[in-house]
C-alpha positions in Angstrom: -6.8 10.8 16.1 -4.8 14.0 14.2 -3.6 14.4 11.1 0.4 15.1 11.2 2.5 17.7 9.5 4.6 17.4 6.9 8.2 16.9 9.0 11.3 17.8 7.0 13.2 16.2 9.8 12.4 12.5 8.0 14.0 13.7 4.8 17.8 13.8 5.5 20.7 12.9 2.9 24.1 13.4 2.3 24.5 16.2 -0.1 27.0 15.7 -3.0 26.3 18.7 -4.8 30.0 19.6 -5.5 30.2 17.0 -7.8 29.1 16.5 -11.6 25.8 16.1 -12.9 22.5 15.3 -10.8 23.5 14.3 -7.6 19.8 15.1 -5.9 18.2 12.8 -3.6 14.5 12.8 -2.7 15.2 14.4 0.5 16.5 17.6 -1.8 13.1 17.4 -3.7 10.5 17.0 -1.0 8.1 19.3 0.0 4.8 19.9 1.7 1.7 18.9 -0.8 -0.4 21.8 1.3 -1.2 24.6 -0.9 0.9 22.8 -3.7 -1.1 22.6 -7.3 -0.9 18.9 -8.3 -0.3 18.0 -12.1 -2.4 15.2 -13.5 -1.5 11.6 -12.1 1.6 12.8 -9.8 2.3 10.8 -7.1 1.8 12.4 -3.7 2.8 10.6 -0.5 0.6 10.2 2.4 1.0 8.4 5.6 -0.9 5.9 7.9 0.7 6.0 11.2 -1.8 3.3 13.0 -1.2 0.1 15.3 -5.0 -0.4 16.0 -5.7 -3.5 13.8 -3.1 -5.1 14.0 -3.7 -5.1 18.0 -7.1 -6.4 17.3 -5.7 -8.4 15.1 -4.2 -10.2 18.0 -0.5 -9.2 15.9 2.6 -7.3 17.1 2.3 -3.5 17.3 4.9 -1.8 16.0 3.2 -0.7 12.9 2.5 2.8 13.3 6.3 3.7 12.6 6.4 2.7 9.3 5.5 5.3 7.6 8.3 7.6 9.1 10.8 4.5 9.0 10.1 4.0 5.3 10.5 7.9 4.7 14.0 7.8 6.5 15.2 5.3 3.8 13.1 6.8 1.1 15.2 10.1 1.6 18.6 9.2 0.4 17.7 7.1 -2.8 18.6 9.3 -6.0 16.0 11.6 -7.3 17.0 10.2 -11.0 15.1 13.1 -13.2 11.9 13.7 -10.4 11.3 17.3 -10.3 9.6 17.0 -7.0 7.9 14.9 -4.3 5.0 16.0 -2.3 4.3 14.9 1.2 1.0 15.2 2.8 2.0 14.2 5.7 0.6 11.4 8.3 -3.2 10.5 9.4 -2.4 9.4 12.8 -4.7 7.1 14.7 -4.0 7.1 18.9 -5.4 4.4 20.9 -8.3 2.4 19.8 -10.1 4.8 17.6 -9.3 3.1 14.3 -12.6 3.7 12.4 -12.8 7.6 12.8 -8.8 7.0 11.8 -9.7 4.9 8.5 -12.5 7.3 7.5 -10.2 10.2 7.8 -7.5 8.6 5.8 -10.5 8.0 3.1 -11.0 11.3 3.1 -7.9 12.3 2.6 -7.1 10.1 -0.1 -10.6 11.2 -1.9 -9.2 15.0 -1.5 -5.8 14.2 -3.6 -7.7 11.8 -5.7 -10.2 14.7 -6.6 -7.0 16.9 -7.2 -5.5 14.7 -9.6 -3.0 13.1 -7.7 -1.7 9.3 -7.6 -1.5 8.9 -3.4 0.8 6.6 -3.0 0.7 5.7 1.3 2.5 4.1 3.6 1.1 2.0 6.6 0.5 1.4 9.5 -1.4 -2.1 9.4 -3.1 -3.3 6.8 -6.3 -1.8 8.1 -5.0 1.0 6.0 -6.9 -0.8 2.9 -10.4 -0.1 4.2 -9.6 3.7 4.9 -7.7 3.7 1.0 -10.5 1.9 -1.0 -13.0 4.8 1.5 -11.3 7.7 0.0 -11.6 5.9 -3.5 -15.2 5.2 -3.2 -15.8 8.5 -2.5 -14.0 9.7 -5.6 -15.6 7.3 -7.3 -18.9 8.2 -6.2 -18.5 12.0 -6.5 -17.7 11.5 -10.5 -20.9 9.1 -10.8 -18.2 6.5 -12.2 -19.2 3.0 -11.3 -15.9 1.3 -12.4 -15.5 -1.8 -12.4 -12.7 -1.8 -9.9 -10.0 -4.5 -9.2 -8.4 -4.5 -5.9 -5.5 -6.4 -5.9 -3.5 -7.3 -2.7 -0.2 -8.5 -2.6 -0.1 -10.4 0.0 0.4 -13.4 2.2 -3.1 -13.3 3.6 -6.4 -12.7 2.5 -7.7 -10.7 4.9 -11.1 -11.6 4.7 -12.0 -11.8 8.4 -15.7 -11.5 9.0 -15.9 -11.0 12.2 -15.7 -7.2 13.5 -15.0 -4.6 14.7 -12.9 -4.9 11.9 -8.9 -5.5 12.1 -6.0 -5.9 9.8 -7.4 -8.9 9.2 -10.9 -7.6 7.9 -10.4 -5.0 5.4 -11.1 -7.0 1.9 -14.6 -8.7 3.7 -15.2 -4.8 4.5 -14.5 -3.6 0.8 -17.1 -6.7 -0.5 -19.2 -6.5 1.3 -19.3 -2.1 0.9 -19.2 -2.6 -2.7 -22.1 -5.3 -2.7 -24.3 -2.7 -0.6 -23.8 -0.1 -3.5 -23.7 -2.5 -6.2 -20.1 -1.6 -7.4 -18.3 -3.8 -9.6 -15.5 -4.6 -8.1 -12.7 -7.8 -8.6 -11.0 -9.0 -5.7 -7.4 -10.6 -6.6 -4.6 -11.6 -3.9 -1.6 -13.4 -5.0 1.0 -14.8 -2.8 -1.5 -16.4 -0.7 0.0 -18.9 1.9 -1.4 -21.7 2.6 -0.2 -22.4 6.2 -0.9 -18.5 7.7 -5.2 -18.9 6.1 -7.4 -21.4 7.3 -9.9 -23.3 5.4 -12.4 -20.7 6.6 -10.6 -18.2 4.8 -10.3 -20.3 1.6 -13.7 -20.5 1.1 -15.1 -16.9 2.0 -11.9 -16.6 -0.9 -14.1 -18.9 -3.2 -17.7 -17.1 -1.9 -16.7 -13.6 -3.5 -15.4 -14.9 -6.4 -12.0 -13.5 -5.7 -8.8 -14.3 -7.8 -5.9 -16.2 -5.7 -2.3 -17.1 -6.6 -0.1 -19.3 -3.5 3.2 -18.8 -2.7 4.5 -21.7 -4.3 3.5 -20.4 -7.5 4.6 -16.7 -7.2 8.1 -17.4 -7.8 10.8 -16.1 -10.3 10.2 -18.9 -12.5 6.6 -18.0 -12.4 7.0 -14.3 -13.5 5.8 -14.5 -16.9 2.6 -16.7 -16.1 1.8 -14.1 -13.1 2.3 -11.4 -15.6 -0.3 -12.6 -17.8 -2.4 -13.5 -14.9 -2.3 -9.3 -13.6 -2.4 -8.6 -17.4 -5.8 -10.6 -17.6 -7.3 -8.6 -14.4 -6.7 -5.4 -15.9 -7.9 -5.6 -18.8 -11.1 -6.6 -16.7 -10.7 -3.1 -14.9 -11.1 0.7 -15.5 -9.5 1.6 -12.2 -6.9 -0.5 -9.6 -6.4 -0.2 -6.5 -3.0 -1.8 -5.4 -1.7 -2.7 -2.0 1.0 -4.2 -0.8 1.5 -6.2 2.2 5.2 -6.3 2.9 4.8 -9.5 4.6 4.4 -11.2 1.2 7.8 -11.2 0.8 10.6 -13.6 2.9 11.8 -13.0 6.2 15.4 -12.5 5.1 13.8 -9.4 3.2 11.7 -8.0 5.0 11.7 -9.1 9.1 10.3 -6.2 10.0 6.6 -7.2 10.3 3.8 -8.6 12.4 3.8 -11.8 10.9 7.1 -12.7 8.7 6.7 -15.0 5.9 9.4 -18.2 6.0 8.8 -18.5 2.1 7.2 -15.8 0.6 7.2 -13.4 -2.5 11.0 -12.8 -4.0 11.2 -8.7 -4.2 12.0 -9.0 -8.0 8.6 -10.6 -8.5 6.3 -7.9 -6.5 8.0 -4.9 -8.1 7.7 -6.4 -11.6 3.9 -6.7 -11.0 3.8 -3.3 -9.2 5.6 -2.1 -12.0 3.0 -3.6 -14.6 0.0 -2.6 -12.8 1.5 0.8 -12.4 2.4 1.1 -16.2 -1.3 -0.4 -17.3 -2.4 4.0 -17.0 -5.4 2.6 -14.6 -3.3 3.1 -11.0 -5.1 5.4 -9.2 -4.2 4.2 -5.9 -1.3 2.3 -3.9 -0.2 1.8 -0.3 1.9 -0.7 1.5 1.3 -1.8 4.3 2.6 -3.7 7.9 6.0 -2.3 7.9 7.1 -2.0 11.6 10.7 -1.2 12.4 10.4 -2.6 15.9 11.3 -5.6 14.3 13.9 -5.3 11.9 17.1 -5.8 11.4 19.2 -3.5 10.6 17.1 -1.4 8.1 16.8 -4.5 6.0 13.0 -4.1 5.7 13.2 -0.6 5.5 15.1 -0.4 2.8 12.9 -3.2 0.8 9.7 -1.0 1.3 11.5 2.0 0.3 12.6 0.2 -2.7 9.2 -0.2 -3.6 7.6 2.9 -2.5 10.6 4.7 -5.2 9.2 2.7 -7.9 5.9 3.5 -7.2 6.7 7.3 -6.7 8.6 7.9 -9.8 7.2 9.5 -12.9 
């Protein structure tokens, strides 16, 4: 397991600097966040590159790409008024060695935290939330803050596997069960939960933490402003979130380029509204995304999606 470099050679766009106005792109704004000084809450991008859990996971590698496929798309979409976008490169896990990888990536994450940054990072399989809410702990821990947290996991599965070594499938059981060790407050919330990829099992170790759950069915457009109140309700609950996004909440025809793509799933419009809320709430200190894997796209459908949502979460 390494930690990669910053790589400029992810960050290409066209350049239409002889015409009017601000024509930059992010890939005209991006730089390295080593030796950079980070102001207050700025978003600082940090990668995942890892296959491991998702192998264990009995899923389709493929994962450890995403974070450079994302960036490729990332690159080209309009700065709009960002001054700059920091890159801290990827924490890359080879072969099997997924927990050194994970408690790397916390650390790493607990370093930009402790600067004042706003990671935002791109999987890599949704092990990635173990290693994120690690580098939060330790934040956490190091300012003798003890919260209450909310976690909340868009997503089409809970995640809440108990058996181990731990998986994509595990990370939320891992986070409880952490938290319940150090007596940490912490609210567990994942909407978009389908019914036909969780068995009953999984249902009721939902119901056993206590954790918050909205289906599929009831995560649609029409449901917006219920769901709205429902994140506004968990919040209020909160003094710090922790967001992540599975990209395989959302439908296939979106996003194909995942381990497991969802027939019904999440409409984009939906997740970014409630990224958008959670992100506007001031108590974001943490995102990622997670499960892109460009193996299995189709024609930079996906891609483009995540980046869609990574830009939201990036801008000031």
């Amino acid at each position: 397991m390494t930690t990669g470099e910053f790589d400029k050679s992810l960050w290409k766009a066209r350049d239409d600097s002889a015409e009017q106005g601000d024509t930059r792109r992010l890939a005209h704004i991006v730089a390295p966040a080593a030796g950079q000084e980070v102001r207050d809450g700025e978003a600082v991008l940090l990668g995942f590159a890892c296959d491991a859990g998702v192998a264990r996971n009995q899923g389709r590698v493929g994962a450890a790409g995403g974070p450079a496929g994302i960036r490729k798309f990332l690159a080209g979409l309009p700065a709009h008024g960002l001054a700059r976008l920091l890159d801290a490169g990827d924490v890359v896990c080879k072969g099997d060695r997924l927990e050194e990888a994970q408690e790397r990536l916390g650390l790493r994450v607990a370093e930009l935290l402790g600067q004042g940054a706003r990671p935002v990072v791109l999987g890599g399989g949704h092990e990635i939330a173990w290693g994120s809410f690690q580098g939060l702990a330790r934040w956490l821990q190091a300012r003798a803050d003890a919260g209450p947290v909310l976690v909340l996991n868009l997503d089409a599965h809970f995640d809440l596997r108990t058996g181990r070594p731990g998986s994509s499938g595990t990370p939320f059981d891992q986070i409880l069960r952490d938290c319940e060790a150090r007596g940490q407050p912490l609210q567990y919330a994942c909407l978009g939960v389908s019914r036909l990829a969780n068995t009953p099992a999984l249902y009721a170790r939902a119901a056993e933490t206590g954790a918050f759950w909205v289906e599929d069915r009831e995560m649609q457009e029409r449901h917006l402003e219920a769901r709205l109140a429902d994140v506004d309700g968990l919040l209020r609950g909160a003094a710090h979130v922790y967001l992540t996004i599975d990209l395989d909440v959302l439908p296939a025809a979106v996003m194909p380029g995942v381990s497991a793509p969802a027939p019904y799933g999440v409409p984009l419009p939906v997740v970014e509204e409630i990224a958008l809320r959670v992100k506007a709430s001031g108590k974001l200190r943490l995102a990622d995304m997670a499960e892109y894997n460009p193996a299995f796209d189709i024609d930079g459908h996906g891609a483009r999606a995540a980046a869609r949502l990574a830009w939201q979460l990036l801008a000031d």
